[in-house]
Every structure is written in structure tokens, then in C-alpha cells.
C-alpha positions as CSV (number, residue, x, y, z in Angstrom):
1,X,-74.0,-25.8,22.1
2,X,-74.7,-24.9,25.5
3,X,-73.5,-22.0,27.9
4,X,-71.3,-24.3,30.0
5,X,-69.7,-25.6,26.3
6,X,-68.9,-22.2,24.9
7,X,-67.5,-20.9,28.3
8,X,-65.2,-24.1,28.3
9,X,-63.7,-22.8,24.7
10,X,-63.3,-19.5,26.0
11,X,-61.3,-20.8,28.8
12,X,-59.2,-22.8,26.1
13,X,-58.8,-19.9,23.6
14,X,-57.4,-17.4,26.3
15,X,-55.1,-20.2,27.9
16,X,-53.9,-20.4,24.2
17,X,-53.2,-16.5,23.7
18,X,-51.2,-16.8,27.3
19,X,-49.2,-20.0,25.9
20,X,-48.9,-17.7,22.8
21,X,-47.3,-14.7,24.5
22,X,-44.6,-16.7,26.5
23,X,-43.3,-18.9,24.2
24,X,-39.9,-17.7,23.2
25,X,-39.6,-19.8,20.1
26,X,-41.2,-18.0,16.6
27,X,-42.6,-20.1,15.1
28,X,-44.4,-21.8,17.7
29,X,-45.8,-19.2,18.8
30,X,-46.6,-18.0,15.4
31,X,-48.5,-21.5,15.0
32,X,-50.2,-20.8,18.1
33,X,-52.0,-17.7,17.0
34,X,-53.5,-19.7,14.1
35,X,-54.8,-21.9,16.2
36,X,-56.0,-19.1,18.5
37,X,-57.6,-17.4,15.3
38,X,-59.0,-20.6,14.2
39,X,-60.8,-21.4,17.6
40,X,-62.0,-17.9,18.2
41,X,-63.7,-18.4,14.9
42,X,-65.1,-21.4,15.5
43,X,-66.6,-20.0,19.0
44,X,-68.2,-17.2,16.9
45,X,-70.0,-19.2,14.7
46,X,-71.1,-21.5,17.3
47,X,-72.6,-18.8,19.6
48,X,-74.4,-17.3,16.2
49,X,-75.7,-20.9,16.0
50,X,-76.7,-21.4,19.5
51,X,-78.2,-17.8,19.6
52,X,-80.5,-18.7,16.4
53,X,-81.8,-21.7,17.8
């Protein structure tokens, strides 16, 4: 994955956590975090990946 691909998920994972904070409804925004958890996750393992190549 290159810079310009990981720095585009980071872009997506924080506009998440801001979507995350204002929503006003529960469990949307409870759904949200996963999400948020899930992609930060992702973006870890794909910068271990890119850093081992």
C-alpha cells in the first residue's frame, strides 16, 4: 500500500470519529465506532505490511 493510500484511510478514519461524535442518535453512533475500530485496525496492519516490504 503506498503513502498516498494509507494517508487517504487516515483521512477516512478521523472523518468517521468526527461523524461519530456528532451524531445524536445511540446507536448509530455506537455502530460508527466499530467501524472506526475496525478501519483503524485494518490501517495498522497495512502499514506493518507496507513497512516489511
Amino acid at each position: 500500500m503506498t503513502n498516498r493510500q494509507l494517508r487517504e484511510q487516515e483521512v477516512q478514519i478521523a472523518h468517521y470519529q468526527l461523524l461519530s461524535r456528532e451524531l445524536t442518535d445511540p446507536p448509530a453512533a455506537c455502530l460508527l465506532r466499530v467501524i472506526v475500530e475496525e478501519l483503524e485496525a485494518d490501517l495498522r496492519r497495512d502499514r506493518d505490511k507496507s513497512c516489511s516490504e
